[in-house]
Every structure is written in structure tokens, then in C-alpha cells.
C-alpha positions in Angstrom: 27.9 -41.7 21.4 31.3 -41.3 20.5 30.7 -40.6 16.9 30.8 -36.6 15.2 27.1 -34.4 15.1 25.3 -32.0 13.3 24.3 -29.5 13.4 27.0 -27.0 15.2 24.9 -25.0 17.7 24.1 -28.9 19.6 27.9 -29.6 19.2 28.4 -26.2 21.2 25.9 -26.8 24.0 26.8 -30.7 24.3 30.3 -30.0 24.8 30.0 -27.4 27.3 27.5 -29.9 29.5 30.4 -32.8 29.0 33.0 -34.0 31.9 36.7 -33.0 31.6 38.5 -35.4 29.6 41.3 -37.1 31.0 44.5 -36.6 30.7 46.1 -38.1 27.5 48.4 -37.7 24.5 45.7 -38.5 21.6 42.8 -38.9 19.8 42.1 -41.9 20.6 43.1 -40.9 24.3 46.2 -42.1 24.9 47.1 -43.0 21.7 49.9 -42.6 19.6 50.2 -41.9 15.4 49.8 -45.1 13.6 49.7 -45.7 9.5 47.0 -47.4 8.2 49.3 -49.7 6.5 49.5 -51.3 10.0 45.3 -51.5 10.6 44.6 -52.0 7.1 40.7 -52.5 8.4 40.3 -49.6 9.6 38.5 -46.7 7.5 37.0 -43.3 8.0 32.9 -42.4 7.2 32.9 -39.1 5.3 30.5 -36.6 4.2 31.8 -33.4 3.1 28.7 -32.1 2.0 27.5 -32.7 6.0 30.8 -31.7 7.8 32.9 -29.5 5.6 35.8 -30.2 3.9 38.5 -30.2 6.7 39.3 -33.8 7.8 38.0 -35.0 4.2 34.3 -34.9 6.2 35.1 -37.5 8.2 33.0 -38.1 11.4 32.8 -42.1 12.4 34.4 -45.3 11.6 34.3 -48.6 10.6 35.8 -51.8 10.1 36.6 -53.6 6.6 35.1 -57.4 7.3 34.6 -58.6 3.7 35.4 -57.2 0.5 32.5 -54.9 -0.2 31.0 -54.9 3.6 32.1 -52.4 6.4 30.8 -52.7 9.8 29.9 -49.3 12.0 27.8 -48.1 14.5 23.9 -47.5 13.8 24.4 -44.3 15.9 26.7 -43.1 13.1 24.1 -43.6 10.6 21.4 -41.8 12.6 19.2 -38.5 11.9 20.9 -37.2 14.7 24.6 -37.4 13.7 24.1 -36.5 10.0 20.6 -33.8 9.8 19.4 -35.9 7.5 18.3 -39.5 6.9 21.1 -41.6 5.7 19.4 -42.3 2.2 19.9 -38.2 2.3 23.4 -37.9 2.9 24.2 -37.8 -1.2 27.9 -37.9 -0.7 28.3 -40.5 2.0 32.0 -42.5 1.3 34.1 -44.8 3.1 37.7 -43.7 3.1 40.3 -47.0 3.0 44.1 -45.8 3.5 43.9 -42.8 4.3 46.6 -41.6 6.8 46.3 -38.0 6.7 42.6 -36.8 6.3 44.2 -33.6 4.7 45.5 -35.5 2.1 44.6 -37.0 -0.5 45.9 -40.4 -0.6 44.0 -43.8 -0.1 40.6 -44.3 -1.5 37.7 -42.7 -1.1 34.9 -46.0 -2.2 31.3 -45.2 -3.0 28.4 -47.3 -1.2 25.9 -49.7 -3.3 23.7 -50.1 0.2 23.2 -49.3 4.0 21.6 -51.0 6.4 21.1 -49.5 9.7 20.6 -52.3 12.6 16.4 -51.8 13.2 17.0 -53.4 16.9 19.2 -50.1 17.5 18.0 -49.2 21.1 18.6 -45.3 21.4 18.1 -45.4 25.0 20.0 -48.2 26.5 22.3 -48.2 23.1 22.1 -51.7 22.7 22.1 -53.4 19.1 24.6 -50.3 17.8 25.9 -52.1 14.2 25.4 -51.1 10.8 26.2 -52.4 8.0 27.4 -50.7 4.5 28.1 -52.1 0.9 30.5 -51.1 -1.3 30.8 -50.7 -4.7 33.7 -51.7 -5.5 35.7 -54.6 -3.4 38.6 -54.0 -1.5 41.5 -56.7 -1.2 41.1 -59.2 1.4 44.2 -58.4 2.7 42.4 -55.4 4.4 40.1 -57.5 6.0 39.7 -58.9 10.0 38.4 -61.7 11.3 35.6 -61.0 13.7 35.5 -62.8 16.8 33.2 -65.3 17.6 31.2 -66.5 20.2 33.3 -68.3 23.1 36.9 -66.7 21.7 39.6 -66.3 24.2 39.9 -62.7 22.7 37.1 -61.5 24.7 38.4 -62.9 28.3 38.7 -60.1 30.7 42.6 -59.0 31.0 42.9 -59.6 27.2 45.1 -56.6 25.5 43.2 -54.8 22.9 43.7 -51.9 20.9 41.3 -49.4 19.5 41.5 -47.0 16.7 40.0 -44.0 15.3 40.7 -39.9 14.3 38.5 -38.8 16.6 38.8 -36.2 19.9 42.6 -36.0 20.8 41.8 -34.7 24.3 37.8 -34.7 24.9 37.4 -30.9 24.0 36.6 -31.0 20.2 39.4 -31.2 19.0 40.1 -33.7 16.4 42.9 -36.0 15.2 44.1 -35.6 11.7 45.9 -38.7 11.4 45.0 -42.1 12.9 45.7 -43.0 16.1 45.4 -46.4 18.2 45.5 -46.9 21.6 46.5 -50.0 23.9 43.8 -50.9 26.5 42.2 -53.7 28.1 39.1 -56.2 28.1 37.7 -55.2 31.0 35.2 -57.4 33.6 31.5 -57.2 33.1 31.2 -56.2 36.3 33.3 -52.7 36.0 30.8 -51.5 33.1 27.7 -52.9 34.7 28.4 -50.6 38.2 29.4 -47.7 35.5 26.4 -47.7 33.8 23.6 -49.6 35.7 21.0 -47.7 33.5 20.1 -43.7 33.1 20.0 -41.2 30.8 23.5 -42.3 29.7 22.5 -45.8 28.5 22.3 -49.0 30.3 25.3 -51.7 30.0 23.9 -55.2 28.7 27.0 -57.7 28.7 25.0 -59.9 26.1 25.3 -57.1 23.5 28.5 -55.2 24.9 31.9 -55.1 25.5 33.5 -53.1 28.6 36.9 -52.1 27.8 39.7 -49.5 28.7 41.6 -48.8 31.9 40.1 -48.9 35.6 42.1 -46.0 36.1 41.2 -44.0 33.2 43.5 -42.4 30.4 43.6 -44.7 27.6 39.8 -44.4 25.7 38.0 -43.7 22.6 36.8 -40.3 22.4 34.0 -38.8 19.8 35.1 -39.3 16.4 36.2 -42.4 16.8 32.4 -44.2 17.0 32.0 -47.5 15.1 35.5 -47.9 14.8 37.6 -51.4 15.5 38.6 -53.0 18.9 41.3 -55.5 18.2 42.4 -58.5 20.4 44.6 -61.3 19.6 44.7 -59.9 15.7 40.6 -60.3 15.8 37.8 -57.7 15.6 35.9 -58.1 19.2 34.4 -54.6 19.1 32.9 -51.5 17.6 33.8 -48.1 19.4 29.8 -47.2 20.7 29.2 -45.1 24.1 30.5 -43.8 27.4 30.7 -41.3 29.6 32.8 -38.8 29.0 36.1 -40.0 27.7 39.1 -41.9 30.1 37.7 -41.3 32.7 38.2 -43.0 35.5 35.9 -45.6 36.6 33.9 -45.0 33.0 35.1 -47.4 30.5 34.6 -47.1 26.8 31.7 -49.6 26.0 31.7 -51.5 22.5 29.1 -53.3 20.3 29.9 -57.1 21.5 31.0 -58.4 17.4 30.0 -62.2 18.5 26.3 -60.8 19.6 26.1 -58.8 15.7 28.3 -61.0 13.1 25.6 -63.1 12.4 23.8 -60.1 10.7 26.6 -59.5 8.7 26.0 -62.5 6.2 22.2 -61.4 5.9 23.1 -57.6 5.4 26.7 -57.7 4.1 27.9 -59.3 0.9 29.6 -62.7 0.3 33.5 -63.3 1.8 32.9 -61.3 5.4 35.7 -63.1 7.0 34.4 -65.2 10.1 37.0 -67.6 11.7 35.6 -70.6 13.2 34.8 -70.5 16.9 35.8 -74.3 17.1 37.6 -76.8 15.2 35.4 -78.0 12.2 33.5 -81.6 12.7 35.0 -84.6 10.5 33.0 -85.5 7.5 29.9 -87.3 7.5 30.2 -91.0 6.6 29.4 -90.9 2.6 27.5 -94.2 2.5 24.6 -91.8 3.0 24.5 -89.2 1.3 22.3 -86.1 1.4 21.2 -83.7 -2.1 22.4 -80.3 -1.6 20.2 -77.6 0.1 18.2 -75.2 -0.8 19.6 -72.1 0.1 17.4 -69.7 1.7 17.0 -65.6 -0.3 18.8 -63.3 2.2 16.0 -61.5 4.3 14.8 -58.3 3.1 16.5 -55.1 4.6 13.9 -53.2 6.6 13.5 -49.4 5.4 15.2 -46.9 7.5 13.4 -44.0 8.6 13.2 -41.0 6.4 12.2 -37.8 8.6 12.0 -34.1 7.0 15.1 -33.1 4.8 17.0 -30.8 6.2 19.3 -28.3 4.4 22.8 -29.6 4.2 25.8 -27.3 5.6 27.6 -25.3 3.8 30.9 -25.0 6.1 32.6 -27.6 8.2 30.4 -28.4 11.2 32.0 -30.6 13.9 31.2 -33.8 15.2 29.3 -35.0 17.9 29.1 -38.1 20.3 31.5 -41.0 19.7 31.0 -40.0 16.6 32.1 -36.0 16.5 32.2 -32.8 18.5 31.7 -33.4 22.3 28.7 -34.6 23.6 26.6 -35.0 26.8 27.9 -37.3 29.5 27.1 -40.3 28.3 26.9 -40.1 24.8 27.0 -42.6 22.6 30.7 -42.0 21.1 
């Protein structure tokens, strides 16, 4: 996974068993320094009290879709990733607008709720979406689109651009800044001969997204898990797994938004913003007309798993998968 991990000691020995990065010139592999004034949606996961105080604790991130409601990946939210369960991990904040994660400008926003996808497959990495509440709402100017079912945005050849502070170069060592980088929707077929199912995961192109170059270079990297994928100014993906990180013939693979965004209504709060996947149908004639609905109660979030609590860490730890510090081929990022 391409997401940051605790504790140290598995950072260590994942990274060493990880592939050579490719070559690039950022986190986000070949990226280049953006302001977040220019991805408003995209935010950093933090947890000081998990991964130190360098890089304001960040380790994943996520994408602003309504005004309280950030999508991520369930990977991020995992025992694995933060030592503890995530109703453990006290100081758990989303960071909106934050450039420089030694600084201290943007806001750092509080969370009312999680809820970790339940249909989270570990070992094919399939169903990799979370969702988290705010407390506070952000202003809709911050927000994406996701797209839908059917959108043109997901046709293979389709620009895209993904965006994180993860891994600059695929050795640990992480971007301070944000970075984006331009890549492509790939075929299917590319991601389903990269990963046809191992210890490394298994591509399903009902729940994924393939995505980067065929020849390598331009990638997500670990850090940069359950961050955006942008196409034609819509959210198509969530930065999930991979193996190693631009390298060739291994493209990034992303949570497939059009498989997920239904949850988000469920799980989310009111205003996630969903553009329609085809014009809306004309009116219904009113010589008939029907009482209201009753509107369904939103289903019930299912608990999440809450394992043995473990101490939290008292200095910076780095991050693992495609969330932190390098891990094993095939990690979820």
C-alpha cells in the first residue's frame, strides 16, 4: 500500500525487501511542487502522536468531496498503518491548505466520525475507501466532483493527475510540500497482466483503476495512499497499491470512485458533490401526481475492529506502504 506505517523496525525491513524506484524528480514520482491553492481537495491525514511531529504527522491522503466528508483509503485507516485501531489514534486530523507540512499554515480540522469500508479485501485490495466526517465544514469551493459510472474521464488515454507528499524517490524519503504528477488512464489490460493475483494483490477492473506510464517514471509512491486522481477536473481515483513505485510495466492501481461513491451518501454527510452521469429526465406529467417519499434512515456504520492497544510513539516513525515508509513489493501504497 502506498500509504506511511508503524511501527519503524517494519518500515526498516519492508524497505530494504522493496524494488528500486524509478528514476524521477518527486514525491509523487515525477512530480513537480504545486500549491494547494491549485488542488484545493486535496488534504493530508495526520497523527503526530503516531508519526512524530516532522511533516505535521502526516502519513496518507484524502480527497475533500462534500463539506464535512473526505474520502481515503481503508488501508490508511488500518491496525497496520497506525499500531492502533483507528478509534485509538486520539489525535487523528485532516489537514486542508497546507502547502508546507513544516509550517503552520492551512487548517488542521478535527473528525466527528470514521468509517472504514467493511468490504476492504486485504489480500486482493479490493473495496480500499474510507470515509471521514468532519467537524467543522469546509467551503464548497474545495470540493471535486467524483466521477461517475460511464464518464469519459475514465476512458483509457485520458490525462490525469495525481497528488500527494509522499516518497520523492521510492527510498523513504518524503516530500514536504505537495507535489502532483501528470500521468495517464491506462487499459485494463496493462494492470490485469501486472498483477494477475499474488502476494501483491490481484487487479479487479470493476473496483480499480490502472493508471500511470507503460514505461514507468511518473507514479504515486508511499505517502501518497488515498490521495486524489484527477481527470477532466473530476475525482476518478484514490492512490491504493502497486508494486514498487514507476516502475516499468507496474502501474499505480486506484480505488475505481464510480465502484465506491455510492457509499459516500450512506457514510458521508449531506452536499458530497456527485455530477450527474447523464442528462437529467424531463419532468413527469403533473396530472398525476405522487405524495412525497419516505426517506429511508441512513444504514448503520458497522463497528471497526478494535485489537490490543498498543503504546503510541514517542518520536517520529516513518511511513509505510502507499501510505509511508517503503514497503514490500506490492504494497498497498
Amino acid at each position: 500500500m502506498r500509504s506511511l506505517s508503524y511501527p519503524l523496525a517494519g518500515a526498516v525491513a519492508l524497505l530494504l525487501a522493496s524494488p528500486p524506484p524509478a528514476a524521477g524528480d518527486g514525491a509523487v514520482l515525477g512530480g513537480q511542487a504545486v500549491r494547494t491553492a491549485e488542488a484545493p481537495w486535496t488534504v493530508a491525514l495526520a497523527s503526530r502522536e503516531r508519526f512524530g511531529a516532522a511533516r505535521s504527522g502526516q502519513f496518507c491522503g484524502g480527497v475533500l468531496v462534500g463539506p464535512r466528508t473526505v474520502l481515503t483509503a481503508a488501508h490508511c485507516l488500518s491496525r497496520d498503518v497506525l499500531g492502533v485501531d483507528v478509534s485509538e489514534a486520539r489525535d487523528l486530523k485532516v489537514i486542508v491548505g497546507r502547502d508546507d507540512l513544516r509550517s503552520a499554515s492551512g487548517t488542521e480540522m478535527e473528525l466527528r466520525d470514521t468509517w472504514v469500508n467493511p468490504g476492504f479485501d486485504s489480500a486482493s485490495n479490493a473495496g480500499d475507501v474510507a470515509v471521514l466526517t468532519l467537524k467543522e465544514q469546509v467551503n464548497r469551493a474545495r470540493l471535486i466532483p467524483m466521477a461517475q459510472r460511464g464518464d469519459a474521464a475514465y476512458r483509457p488515454g485520458t490525462p490525469a493527475t495525481v497528488y500527494g507528499w509522499g516518497d520523492t524517490v521510492g527510498n523513504g524519503t518524503y516530500s514536504e510540500t505537495l507535489r502532483a504528477a501528470q500521468v495517464l488512464v491506462l487499459d485494463d489490460a496493462l494492470c490485469e497482466s501486472a498483477y494477475p493475483g499474488s502476494t501483491e494483490g490481484v487487479y479487479q477492473r470493476s473496483s480499480m483503476l490502472c493508471a500511470g506510464m507503460e514505461d514507468g517514471g511518473r507514479d504515486a509512491c508511499q505517502g501518497d495512499s488515498g490521495g486524489p486522481l484527477v481527470a477532466q477536473g473530476k475525482l476518478v481515483g484514490l492512490v491504493s497499491w502497486g508494486s514498487g513505485c514507476g516502475q516499468p510495466g507496474h502501474p499505480g492501481v486506484y480505488t475505481r470512485i464510480s465502484s465506491v461513491a455510492a457509499l459516500v451518501p450512506d457514510h458521508g454527510t449531506e452536499g458530497a458533490v456527485v455530477p450527474p452521469s447523464k442528462p437529467p429526465e424531463p419532468p413527469a406529467p403533473p396530472q398525476q401526481p405522487h405524495p412525497p417519499a419516505v426517506q429511508a434512515p441512513p444504514a448503520a456504520r458497522p463497528a471497526v475492529r478494535t485489537p490490543t492497544a498498543q503504546a503510541p510513539v514517542s518520536a517520529a516513525v516513518a511511513p509505510v506502504g502507499r501510505q509511508g515508509a517503503g514497503a514490500a513489493p506490492g504494497r498497498p501504497w
